[in-house]
C-alpha positions in Angstrom: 148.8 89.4 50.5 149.8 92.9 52.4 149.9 96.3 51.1 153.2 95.9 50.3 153.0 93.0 47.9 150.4 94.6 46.2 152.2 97.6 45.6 155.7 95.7 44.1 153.8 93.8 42.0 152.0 96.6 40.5 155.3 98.7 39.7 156.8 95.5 38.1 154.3 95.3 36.0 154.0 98.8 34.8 157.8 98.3 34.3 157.5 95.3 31.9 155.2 96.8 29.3 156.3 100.6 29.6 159.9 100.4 28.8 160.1 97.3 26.7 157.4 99.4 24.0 159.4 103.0 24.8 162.6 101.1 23.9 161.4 99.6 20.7 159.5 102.5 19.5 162.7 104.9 20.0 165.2 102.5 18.2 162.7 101.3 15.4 162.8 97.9 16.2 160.8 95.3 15.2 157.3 95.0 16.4 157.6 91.4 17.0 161.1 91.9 18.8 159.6 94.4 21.5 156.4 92.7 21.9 158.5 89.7 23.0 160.5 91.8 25.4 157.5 92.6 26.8 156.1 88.9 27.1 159.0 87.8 28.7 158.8 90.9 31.5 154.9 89.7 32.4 156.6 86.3 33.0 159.4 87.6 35.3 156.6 89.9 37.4 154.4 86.5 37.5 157.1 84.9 39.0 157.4 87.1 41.4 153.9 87.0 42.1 154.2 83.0 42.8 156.7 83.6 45.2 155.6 86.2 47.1 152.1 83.6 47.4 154.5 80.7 48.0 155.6 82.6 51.1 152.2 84.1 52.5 151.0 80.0 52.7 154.0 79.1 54.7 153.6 82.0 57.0 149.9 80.6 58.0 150.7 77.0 58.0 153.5 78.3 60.4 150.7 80.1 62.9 148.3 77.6 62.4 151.1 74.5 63.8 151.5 77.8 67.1 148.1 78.3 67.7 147.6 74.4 68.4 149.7 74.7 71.4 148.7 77.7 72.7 146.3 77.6 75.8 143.3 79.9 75.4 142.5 82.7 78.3 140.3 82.5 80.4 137.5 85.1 80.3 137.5 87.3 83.2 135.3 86.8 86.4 133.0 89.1 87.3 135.0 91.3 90.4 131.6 92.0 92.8 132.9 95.3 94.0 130.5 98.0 94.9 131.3 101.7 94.8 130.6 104.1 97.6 131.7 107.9 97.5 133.2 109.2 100.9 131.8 112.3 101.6 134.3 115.1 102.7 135.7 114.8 106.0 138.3 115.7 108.4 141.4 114.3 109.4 143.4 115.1 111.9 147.2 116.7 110.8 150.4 116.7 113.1 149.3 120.3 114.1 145.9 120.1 116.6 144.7 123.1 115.3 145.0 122.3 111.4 142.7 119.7 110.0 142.8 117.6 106.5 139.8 117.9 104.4 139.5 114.0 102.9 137.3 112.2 100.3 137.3 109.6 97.8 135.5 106.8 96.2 135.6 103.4 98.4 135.1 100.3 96.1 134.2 97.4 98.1 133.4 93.4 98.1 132.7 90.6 100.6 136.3 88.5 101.1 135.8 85.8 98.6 137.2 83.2 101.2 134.8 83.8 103.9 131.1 82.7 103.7 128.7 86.3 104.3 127.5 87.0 107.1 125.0 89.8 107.5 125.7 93.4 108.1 123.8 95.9 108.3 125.8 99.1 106.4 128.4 96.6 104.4 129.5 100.0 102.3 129.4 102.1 105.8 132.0 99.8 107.0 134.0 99.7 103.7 134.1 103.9 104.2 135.2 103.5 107.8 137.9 101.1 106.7 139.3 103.4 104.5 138.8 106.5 106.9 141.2 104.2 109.5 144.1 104.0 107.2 143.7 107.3 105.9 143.6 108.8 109.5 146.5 107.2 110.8 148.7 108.1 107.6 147.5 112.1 108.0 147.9 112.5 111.8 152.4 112.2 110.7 152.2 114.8 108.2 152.4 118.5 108.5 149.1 120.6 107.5 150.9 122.3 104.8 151.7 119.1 103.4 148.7 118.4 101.6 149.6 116.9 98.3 152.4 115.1 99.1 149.7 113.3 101.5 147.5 113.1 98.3 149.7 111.3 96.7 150.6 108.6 99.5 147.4 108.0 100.3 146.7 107.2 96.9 149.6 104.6 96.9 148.5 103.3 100.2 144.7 103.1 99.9 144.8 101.6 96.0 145.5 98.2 97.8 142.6 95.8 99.0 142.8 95.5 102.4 140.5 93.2 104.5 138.7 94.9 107.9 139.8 93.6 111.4 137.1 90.8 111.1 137.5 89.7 107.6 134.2 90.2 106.6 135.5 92.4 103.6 137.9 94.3 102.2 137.9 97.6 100.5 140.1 100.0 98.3 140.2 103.5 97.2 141.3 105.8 94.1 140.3 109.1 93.3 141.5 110.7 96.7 141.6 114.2 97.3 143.5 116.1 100.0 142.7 119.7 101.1 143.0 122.3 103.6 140.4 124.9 104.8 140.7 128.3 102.8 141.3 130.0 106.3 144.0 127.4 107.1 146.1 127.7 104.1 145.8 131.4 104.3 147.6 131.0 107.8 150.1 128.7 107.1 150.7 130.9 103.9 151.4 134.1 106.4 153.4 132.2 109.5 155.3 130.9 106.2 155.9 134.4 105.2 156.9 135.6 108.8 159.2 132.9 109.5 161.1 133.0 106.6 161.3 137.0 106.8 162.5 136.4 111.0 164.9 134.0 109.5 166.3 136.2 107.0 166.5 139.3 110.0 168.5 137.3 112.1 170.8 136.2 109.3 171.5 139.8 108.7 171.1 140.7 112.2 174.1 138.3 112.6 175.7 139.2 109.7 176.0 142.6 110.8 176.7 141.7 114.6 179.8 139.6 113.5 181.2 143.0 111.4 181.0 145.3 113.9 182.7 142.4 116.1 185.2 142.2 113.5 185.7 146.4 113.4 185.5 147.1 116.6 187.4 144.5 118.5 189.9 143.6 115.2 190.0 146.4 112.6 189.4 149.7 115.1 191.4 147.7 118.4 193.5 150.2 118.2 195.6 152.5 115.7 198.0 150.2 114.9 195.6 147.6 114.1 194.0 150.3 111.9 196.6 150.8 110.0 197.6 147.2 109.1 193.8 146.6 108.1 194.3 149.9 105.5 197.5 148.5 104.5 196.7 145.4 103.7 193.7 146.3 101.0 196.2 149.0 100.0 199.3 147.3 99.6 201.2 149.2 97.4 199.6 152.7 98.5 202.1 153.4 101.3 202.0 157.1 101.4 198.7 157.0 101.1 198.3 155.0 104.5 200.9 157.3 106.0 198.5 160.4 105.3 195.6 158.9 106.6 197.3 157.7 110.0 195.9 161.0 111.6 192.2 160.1 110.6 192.4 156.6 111.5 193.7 157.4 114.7 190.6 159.6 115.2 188.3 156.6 113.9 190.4 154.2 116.5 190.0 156.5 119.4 185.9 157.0 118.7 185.0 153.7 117.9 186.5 152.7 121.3 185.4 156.2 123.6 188.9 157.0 124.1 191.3 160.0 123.3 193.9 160.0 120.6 197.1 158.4 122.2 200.0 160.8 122.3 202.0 158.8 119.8 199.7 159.8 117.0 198.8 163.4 117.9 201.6 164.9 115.7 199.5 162.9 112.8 196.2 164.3 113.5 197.4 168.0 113.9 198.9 167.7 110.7 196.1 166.5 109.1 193.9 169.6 110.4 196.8 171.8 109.7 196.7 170.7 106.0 193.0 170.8 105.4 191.9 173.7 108.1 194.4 175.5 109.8 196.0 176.8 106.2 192.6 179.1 105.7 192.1 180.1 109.2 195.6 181.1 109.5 195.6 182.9 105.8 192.7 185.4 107.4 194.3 185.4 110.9 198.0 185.7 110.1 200.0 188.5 111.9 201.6 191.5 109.7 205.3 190.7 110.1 204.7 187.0 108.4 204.6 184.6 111.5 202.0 181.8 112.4 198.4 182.7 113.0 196.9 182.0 116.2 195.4 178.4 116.6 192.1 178.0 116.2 190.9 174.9 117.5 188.6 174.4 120.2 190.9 171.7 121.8 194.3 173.7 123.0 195.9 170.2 123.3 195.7 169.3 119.7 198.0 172.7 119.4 201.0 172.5 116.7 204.0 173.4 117.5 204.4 177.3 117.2 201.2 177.9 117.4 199.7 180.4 119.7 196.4 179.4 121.4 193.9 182.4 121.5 192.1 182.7 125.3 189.2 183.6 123.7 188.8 180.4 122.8 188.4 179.0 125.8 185.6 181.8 126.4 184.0 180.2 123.4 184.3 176.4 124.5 182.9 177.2 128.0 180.3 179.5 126.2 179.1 176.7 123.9 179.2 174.0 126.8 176.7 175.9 129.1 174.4 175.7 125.4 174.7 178.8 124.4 175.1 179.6 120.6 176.6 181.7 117.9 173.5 184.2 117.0 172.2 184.2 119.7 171.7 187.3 121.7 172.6 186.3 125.0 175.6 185.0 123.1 176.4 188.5 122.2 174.8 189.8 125.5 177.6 187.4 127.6 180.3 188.8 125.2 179.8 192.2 125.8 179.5 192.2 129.5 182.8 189.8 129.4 184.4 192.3 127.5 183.3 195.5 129.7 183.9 193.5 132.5 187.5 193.3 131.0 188.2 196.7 130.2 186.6 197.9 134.3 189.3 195.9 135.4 192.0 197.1 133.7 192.8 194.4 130.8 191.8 196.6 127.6 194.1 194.2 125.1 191.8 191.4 126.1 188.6 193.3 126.3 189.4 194.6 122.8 190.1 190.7 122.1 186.7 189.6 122.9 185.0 192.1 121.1 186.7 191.4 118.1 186.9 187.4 118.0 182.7 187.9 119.2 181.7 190.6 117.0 180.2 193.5 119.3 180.5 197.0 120.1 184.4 197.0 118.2 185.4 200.3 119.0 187.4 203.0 117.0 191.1 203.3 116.8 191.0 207.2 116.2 188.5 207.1 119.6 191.2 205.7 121.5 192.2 207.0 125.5 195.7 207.6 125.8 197.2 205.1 128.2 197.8 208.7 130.8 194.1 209.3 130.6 193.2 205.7 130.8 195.1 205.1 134.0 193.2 208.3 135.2 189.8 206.2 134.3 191.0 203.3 136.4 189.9 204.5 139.9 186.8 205.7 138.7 186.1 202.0 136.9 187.6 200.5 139.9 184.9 202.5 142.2 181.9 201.6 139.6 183.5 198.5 140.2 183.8 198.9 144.0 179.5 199.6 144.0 178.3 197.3 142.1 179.8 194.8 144.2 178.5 197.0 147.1 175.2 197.2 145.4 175.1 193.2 145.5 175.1 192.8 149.4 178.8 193.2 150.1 180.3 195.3 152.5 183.2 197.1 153.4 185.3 194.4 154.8 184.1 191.8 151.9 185.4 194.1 148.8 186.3 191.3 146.0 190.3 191.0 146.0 191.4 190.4 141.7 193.9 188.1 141.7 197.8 189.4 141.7 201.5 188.2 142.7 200.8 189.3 145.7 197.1 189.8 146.6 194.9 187.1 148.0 192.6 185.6 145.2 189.0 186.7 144.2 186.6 185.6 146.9 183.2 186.6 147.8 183.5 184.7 151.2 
């Protein structure tokens, strides 16, 4: 009888004598009445207990009939293997310069089907055995690849295997795989470099293929320029239309070439809008008209626009590297602008001096054009020896260039 048998009949019985007496005793019955409530309760749990015996005896007549025909185990043999531990040592990996570091416990038995024969180191050649197998196994896998090598040579060496002779045969478990501290620290870094060069060239190639993309595609030419703006900015056609003047000048660097004519008009206004309109505020003439232009290139000129020749002075100025500030800058301007007023062209002399900043001079100490055409010959003979002074004679006097005159030469 279980647990569980034990435990009904119990309850039953606590049932048949606890409510028949709590009944009686609340409705004032009879003694006799609820004491033969309670007799008849004992008799039901009893025959429940019979039962419950009843079926305990045909459950072990039922194993004992099974366990007749049942054949008994046999107690196991005695295996005769002998354990050895192999000592760490190295294997070679698929890299010549890498080694595995390999051990593991070797257990080991004469073949059962073979007489013995003597040997000298039985458990030596066991070890070498399993050195073979594991040898051949490591020299196909990759030095950083040292636990997924653990874990076939686990599955691999776990099987008794016989030697070449058949004198016996030999299996091992606890098999460790490892790498020298240096050599893992080396794979780790060429690891690291590789996948950083990997990554480099990616972007390398990444950012090869987009300046492809710009430069023969996007920035061909100004057309295509404006189709690629146009077609992220669909609906922003003015937009595109303003900027035609900058991607013209975007077109025309990224391919080292000058703004086509076509598109001139579009880059002119563009500096007209954003530069021109200040320079000309401070520049403008009295009477109301356009101020002069003040780009260094004269071809990117709007129409009506007057293109000041000092200008040029200042383009040919800053090509030769000189620069604003300093003094030679101001030393070249000066001596251009004297050099302008010896020879007669006063306007431009005052010009110079005024667009470079030196030696402005005052209105109220201007000549009178009678007295300055008095000062000519006298200039023109300063003029006449200092080109004297420089090694030139009589018959080599500089001619300035006229209608009619030969040109300046100092043949």
């Amino acid at each position: 009888m279980n647990q569980r048998d034990k435990t009904l009949l119990i309850v039953l019985g606590f049932f048949a004598v606890f409510v028949p007496v709590a009944v009686g005793l609340s409705l004032d019955w009879p003694v006799w009445l609820w004491s033969l409530l309670v007799v008849l309760s004992l008799g039901v749990v009893l025959i429940v207990r019979t039962s419950i015996v009843d079926r305990i005896r045909q459950e072990e007549a039922r194993d004992a009939r099974l366990d007749r025909f049942q054949v008994p185990e046999p107690p196991p043999e005695p295996s005769g293997y002998e354990e050895v531990m192999i000592n760490p040592t190295y294997l070679p990996s698929a890299l010549s310069d890498y080694r595995f570091v390999f051990s593991a416990k070797v257990w080991w038995r004469f073949s059962p089907n073979t007489p013995p024969r003597p040997h000298a180191n039985p458990a030596g050649l066991a070890c070498s055995l399993i050195v073979q197998q594991a040898q051949a196994e490591a020299a196909r896998m990759q030095p950083q690849d040292t636990t997924l090598l653990e874990h076939r040579l686990s599955g691999l060496l776990g099987v008794a295997r016989p030697d070449r002779d058949n004198l016996l045969e030999a299996s091992a478990n606890s098999v460790k795989v490892t790498l020298m501290p240096d050599d893992e620290a080396r794979l780790q870094s060429l690891a690291e470099v590789r996948k950083s060069r990997a990554v480099w060239e990616h972007e390398r190639d990444y950012e090869r293929n987009k300046r492809q993309y710009l430069g023969e595609d996007v920035l061909k030419d100004t057309g295509s320029a404006v189709v690629w703006w146009l077609s992220k900015q669909e609906t922003a056609i003015q937009e595109t239309v303003d900027l035609i003047g900058k991607l013209a000048q975007l077109s025309a660097a990224a391919n080292n070439t000058e703004i086509p004519p076509l598109f001139r008009q579009f880059v002119t206004e563009n500096l007209t809008g954003d530069v021109t309109e200040h320079a000309s505020a401070e520049h403008a003439e009295p009477n109301g008209r356009q101020g002069a232009w003040l780009s260094l290139d004269p071809a990117l000129a709007p129409a009506g626009a007057t293109v000041q020749p000092t200008r040029h002075l200042e383009m040919w100025m800053t090509e030769i590297g000189l620069a604003p500030g300093n003094p030679t800058w101001d030393l070249l301007a000066y001596r251009l602008a004297s050099t302008a007023e010896a020879t007669g062209m006063r306007e431009a002399a005052i010009q110079i001096r005024k667009d470079f900043g030196v030696d402005v001079p005052d209105p109220a100490d201007a000549v009178p054009e009678e007295e300055a055409a008095e000062a000519e010959t006298p200039a023109q003979g300063r003029l006449d020896d200092t080109v004297d002074s420089a090694g030139h004679g009589e018959d080599n006097r500089p001619e300035w260039p006229g209608t009619d005159g030969p040109r300046l030469s100092y043949e």
